[in-house]
C-alpha positions as CSV (number, residue, x, y, z in Angstrom):
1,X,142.9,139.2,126.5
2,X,142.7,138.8,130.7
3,X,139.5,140.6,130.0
4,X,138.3,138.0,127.6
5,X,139.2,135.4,129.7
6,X,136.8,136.6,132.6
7,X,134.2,136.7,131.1
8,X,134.1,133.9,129.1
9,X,134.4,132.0,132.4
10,X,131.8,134.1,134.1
11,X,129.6,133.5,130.9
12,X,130.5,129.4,131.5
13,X,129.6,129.2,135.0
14,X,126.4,131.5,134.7
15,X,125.7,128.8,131.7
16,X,126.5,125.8,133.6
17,X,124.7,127.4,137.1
18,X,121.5,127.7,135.1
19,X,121.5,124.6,133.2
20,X,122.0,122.7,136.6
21,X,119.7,124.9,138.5
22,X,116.9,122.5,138.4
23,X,118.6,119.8,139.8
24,X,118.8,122.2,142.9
25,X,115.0,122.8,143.0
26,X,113.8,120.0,141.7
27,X,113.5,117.0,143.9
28,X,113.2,113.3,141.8
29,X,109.9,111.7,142.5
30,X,108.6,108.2,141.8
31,X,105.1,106.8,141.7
32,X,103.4,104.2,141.5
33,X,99.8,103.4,140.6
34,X,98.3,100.6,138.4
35,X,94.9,99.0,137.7
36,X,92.8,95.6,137.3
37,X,89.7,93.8,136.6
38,X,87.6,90.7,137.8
39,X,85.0,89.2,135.2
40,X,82.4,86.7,135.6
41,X,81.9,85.7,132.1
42,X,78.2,83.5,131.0
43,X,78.2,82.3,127.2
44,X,75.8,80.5,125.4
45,X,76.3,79.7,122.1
46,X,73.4,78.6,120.0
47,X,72.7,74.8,120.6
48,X,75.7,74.3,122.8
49,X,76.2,74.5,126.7
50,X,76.6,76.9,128.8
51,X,80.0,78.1,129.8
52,X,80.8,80.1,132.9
53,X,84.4,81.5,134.4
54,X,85.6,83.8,137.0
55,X,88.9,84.9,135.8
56,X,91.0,88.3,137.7
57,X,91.6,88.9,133.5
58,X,94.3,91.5,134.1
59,X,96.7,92.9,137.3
60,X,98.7,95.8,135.9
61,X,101.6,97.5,138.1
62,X,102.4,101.5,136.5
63,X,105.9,103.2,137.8
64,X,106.6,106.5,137.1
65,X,109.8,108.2,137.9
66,X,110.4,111.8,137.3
67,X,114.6,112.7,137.3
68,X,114.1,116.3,137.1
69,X,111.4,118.8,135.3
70,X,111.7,117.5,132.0
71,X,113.6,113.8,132.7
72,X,111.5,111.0,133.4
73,X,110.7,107.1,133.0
74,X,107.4,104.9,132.6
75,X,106.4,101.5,132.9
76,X,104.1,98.8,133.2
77,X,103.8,95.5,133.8
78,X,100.8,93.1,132.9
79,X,99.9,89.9,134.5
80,X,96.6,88.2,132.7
81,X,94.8,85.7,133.5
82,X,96.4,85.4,137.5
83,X,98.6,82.6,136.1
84,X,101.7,82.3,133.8
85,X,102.9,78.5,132.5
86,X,103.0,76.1,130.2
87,X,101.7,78.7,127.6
88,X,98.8,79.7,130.3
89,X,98.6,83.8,131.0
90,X,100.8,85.9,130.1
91,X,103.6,88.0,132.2
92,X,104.3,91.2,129.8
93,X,106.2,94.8,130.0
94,X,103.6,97.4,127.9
95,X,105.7,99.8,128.3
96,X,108.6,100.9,129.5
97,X,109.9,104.2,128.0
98,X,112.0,107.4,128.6
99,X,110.3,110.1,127.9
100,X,112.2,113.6,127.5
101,X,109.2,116.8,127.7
102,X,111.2,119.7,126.2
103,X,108.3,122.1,126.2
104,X,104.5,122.0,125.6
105,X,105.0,121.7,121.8
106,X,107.2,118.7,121.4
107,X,108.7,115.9,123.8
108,X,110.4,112.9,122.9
109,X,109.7,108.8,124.3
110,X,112.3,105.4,123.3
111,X,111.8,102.3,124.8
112,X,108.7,100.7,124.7
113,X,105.4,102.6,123.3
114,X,102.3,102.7,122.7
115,X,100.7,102.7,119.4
116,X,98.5,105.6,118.9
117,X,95.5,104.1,117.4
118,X,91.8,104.8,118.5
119,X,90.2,105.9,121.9
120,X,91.5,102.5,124.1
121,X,95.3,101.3,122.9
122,X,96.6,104.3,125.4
123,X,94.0,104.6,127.5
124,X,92.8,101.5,128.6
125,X,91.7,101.5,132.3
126,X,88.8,99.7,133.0
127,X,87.0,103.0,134.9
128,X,87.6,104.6,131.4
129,X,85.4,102.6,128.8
130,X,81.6,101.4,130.0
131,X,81.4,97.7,129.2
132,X,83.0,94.8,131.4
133,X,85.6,93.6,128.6
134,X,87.3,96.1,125.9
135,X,85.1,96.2,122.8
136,X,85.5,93.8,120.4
137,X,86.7,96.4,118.0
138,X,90.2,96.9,120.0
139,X,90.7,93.3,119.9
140,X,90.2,92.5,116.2
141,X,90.7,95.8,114.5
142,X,93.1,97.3,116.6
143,X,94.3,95.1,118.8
144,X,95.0,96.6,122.5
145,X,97.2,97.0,124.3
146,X,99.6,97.0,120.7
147,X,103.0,98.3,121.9
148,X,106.7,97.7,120.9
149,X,110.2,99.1,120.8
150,X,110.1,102.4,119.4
151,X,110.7,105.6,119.6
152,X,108.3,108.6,119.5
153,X,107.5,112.5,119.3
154,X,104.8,114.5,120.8
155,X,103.2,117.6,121.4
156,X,100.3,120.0,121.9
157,X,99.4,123.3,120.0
158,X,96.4,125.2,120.2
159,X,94.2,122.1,120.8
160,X,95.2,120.3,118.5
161,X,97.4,116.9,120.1
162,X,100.1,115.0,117.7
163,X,102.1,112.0,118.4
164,X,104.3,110.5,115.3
165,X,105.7,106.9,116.5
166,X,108.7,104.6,114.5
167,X,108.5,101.8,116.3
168,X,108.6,97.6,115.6
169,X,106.9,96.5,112.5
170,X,104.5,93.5,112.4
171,X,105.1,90.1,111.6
172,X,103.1,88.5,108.4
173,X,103.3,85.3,108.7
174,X,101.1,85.2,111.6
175,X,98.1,87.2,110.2
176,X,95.0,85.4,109.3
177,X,91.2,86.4,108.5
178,X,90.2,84.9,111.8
179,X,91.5,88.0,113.8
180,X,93.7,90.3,110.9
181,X,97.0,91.4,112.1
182,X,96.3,90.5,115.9
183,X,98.4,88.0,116.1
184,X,101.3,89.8,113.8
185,X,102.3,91.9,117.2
186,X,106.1,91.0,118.1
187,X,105.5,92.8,121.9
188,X,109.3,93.8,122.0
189,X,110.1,90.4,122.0
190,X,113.7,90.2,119.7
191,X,111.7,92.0,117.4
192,X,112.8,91.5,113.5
193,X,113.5,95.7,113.1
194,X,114.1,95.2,109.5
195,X,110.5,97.3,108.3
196,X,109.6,99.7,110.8
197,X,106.1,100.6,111.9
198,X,105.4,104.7,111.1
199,X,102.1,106.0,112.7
200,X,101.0,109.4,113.5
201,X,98.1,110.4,115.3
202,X,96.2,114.2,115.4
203,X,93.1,114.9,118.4
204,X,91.4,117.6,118.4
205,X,90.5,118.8,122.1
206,X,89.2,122.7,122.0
207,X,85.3,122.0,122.7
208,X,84.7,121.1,126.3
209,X,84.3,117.2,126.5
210,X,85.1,116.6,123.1
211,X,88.0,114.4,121.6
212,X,87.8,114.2,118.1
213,X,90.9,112.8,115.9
214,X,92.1,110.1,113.2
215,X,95.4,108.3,112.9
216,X,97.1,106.5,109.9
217,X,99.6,103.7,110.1
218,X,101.8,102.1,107.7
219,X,104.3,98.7,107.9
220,X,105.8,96.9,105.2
221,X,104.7,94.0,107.7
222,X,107.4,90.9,107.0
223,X,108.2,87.3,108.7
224,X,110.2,84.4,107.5
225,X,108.0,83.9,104.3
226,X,105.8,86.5,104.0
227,X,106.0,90.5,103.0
228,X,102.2,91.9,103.6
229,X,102.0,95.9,103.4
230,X,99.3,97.2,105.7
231,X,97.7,100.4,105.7
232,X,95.3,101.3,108.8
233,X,93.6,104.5,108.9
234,X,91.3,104.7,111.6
235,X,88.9,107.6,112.8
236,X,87.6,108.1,116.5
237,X,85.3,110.7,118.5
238,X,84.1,111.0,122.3
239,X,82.1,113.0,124.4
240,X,81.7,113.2,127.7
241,X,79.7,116.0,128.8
242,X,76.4,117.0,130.4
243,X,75.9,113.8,131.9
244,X,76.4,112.4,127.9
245,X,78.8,109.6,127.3
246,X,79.1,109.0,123.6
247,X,82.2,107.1,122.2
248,X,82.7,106.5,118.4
249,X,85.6,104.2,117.1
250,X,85.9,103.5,113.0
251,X,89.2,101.6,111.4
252,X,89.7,99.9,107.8
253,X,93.1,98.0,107.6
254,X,94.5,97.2,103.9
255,X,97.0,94.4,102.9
256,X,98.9,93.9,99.7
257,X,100.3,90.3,98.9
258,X,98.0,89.0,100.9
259,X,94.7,86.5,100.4
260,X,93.0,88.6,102.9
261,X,92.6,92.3,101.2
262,X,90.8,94.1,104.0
263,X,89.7,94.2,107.8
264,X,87.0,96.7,108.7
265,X,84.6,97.8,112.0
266,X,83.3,100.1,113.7
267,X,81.3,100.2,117.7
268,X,79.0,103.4,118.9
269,X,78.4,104.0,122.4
270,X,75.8,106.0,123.6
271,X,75.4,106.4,127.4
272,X,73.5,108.7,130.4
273,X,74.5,109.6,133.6
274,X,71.2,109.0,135.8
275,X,73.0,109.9,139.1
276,X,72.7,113.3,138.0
277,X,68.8,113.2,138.8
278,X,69.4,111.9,141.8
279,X,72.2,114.3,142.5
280,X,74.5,111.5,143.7
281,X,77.9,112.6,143.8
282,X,78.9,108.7,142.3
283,X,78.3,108.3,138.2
284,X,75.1,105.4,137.4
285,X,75.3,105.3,133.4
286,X,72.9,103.1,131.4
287,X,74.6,102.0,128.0
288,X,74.1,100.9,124.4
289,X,76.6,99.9,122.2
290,X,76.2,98.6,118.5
291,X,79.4,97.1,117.1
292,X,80.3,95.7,113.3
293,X,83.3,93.7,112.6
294,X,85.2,91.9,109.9
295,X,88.8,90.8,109.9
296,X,87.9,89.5,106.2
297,X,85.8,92.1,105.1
298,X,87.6,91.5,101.8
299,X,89.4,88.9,100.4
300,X,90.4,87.2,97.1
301,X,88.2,84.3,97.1
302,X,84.9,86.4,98.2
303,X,81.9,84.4,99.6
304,X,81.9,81.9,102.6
305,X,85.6,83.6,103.6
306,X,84.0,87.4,104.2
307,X,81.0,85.8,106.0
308,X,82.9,83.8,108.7
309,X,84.1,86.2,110.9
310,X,81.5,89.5,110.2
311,X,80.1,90.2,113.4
312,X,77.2,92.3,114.4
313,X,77.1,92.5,118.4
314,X,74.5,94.6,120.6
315,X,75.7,95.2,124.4
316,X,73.0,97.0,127.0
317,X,74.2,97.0,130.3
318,X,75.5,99.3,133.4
319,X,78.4,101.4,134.7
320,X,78.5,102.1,138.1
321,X,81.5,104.3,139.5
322,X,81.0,105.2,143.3
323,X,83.8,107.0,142.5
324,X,85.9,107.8,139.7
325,X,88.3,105.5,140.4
326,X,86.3,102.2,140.4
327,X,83.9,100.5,138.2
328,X,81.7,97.9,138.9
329,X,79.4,96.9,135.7
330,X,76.9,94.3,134.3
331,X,76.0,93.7,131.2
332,X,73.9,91.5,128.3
333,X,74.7,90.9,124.7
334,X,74.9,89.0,121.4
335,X,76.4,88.2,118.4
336,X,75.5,87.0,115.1
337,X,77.9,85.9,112.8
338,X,77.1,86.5,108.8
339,X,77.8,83.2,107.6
340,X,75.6,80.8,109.3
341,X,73.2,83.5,111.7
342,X,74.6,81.4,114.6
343,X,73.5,83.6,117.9
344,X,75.8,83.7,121.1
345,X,74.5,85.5,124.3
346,X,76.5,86.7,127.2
347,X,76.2,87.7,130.4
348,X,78.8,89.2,132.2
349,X,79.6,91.0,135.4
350,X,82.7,92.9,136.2
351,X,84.7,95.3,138.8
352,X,87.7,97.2,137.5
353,X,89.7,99.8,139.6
354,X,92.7,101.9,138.7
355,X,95.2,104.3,141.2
């Protein structure tokens, strides 16, 4: 019995010894980085005049600190427009999450997350995607940044990258066909938690420069008189490899109870790194993009209603990155809406940096 009693005490501190054993080695760390973007915006919509604005459109502060090896905490904060009053700006917390990494194969996040829909809602630094403002895809289709409360779980397995998120569900009452379930986002604000948001995401990362992958999202969206259940299922692809930039981003959203039935779009980039001939260490990338959206792609009452807001917009323009860090781009488009073939050109320069 004395015996016993040794060695189940040895066996408890050799337990407890290695359990705490990284708190010995490992010394906390926190960082910070963050990112932003200037725009000069020029529009000119058909028979009306021109409108121009200078406008810092987002300052965005990251902080990361790691509590030991597998321990650690994220957030952001967002400041738009330089300016927050009298419903001007906006001052928001993205995210704001612990995030528990158990092992390559599965990790845990709770607090507030990230949706993981399409190429942009996670990674959204201006030095990551070639024109001056987000495509108008991941505004209207999915609408970036889109995070909540929430909790996730993650993971990598031989290439293949999965994230399942349960997070805050959407509120109905505030979709529309001007811009689909954009405006349904609660952004952790008291959010109603009575239907949950379930997504899960699955990229596919084993050919060099590839990123291929699809996610699926589904809400029993409610508000204060409205129950709309939305479906998304959206598929996305980019390369980025011998000098090649090519980014592909294609969602459909379904409601049920709902006037508007359906929001579709898709945008292709297709892009060339010039520097290369030059053999400039910086990146010089000459773009194209081709985008087609609808937030009322299909509704009850047909017509008029699914020709208002399908838009077909062309972007050429420029990417300059000096270094990979920092972006400074120019760019020329237009848009033609269905319904009345009304044409509105922009011009538009920007600089975006991230750390």
């Amino acid at each position: 019995m004395k015996h016993a009693v040794i060695f189940s005490t040895l066996y408890f501190l050799f337990i407890t010894s290695s359990i705490y054993s990284q708190f010995d080695f490992f010394e906390p760390k926190t960082k910070v980085s963050g990112y932003g973007e200037l725009h000069y915006n020029v529009k000119q919509i058909e028979g009306k005049e021109i409108s121009k604005t200078l406008d810092f459109h987002r300052f965005v502060v990251f902080l990361n600190h790691s509590f030991t090896e597998k321990w650690s905490f994220s957030a952001e904060v967002e400041l738009e427009h330089n300016f927050v009053q009298n419903g001007q700006g906006e001052l928001s917390l993205e995210q704001a999450y612990l995030n528990y990494h158990m092992s390559q194969y599965l990790g845990f996040q709770a607090g507030v997350i990230l949706n993981s829909v399409g190429l942009i809602n996670e990674y959204h630094e201006p030095p990551l995607f070639l024109s001056v403002e987000r495509p108008l895809y991941n505004k209207y289709i999915v609408p970036t940044t889109w995070s909540g409360n929430g909790i996730s779980a993650y993971g990598m397995l031989s290439g293949l990258e999965y994230k399942l998120n349960i997070m805050e569900g959407l509120n109905s009452d505030n979709f529309n066909l001007k811009s689909g379930i954009r405006d349904g986002r609660q952004k952790g604000f008291k959010a109603n938690a009575k239907n949950p948001l379930y997504n899960f995401k699955l990229d596919y990362f084993n050919i060099p420069g590839l990123k291929v992958g699809a996610s699926a999202t589904y809400n029993r969206a409610s508000g204060d008189s409205t129950e709309i259940p939305i479906q998304l299922y959206e598929f996305h692809a980019q390369f980025n490899n011998y000098n090649i930039i090519m980014n592909f981003e294609y969602g459909n959203i379904f409601y049920s109870n709902s006037e508007l039935k359906e929001s579709r779009g898709f945008y292709v980039d297709l892009g060339y790194n010039i520097a290369s001939f030059l053999k400039w260490k910086s990146k010089l990338i000459p773009f194209a993009r081709y985008s087609d959206i609808n937030t009322a792609s299909t509704t009850i009452s047909g017509g008029e209603s699914e020709q208002k807001y399908h838009n077909k917009l062309w972007i050429i323009g420029i990417s300059f990155l000096p270094i990979p860090s920092i972006a400074l781009k120019g760019e020329y488009s237009e848009n033609t809406v269905e319904l009345n073939s009304i044409k509105t050109q922009y011009f538009n320069l920007g600089i975006g940096y991230m750390f």
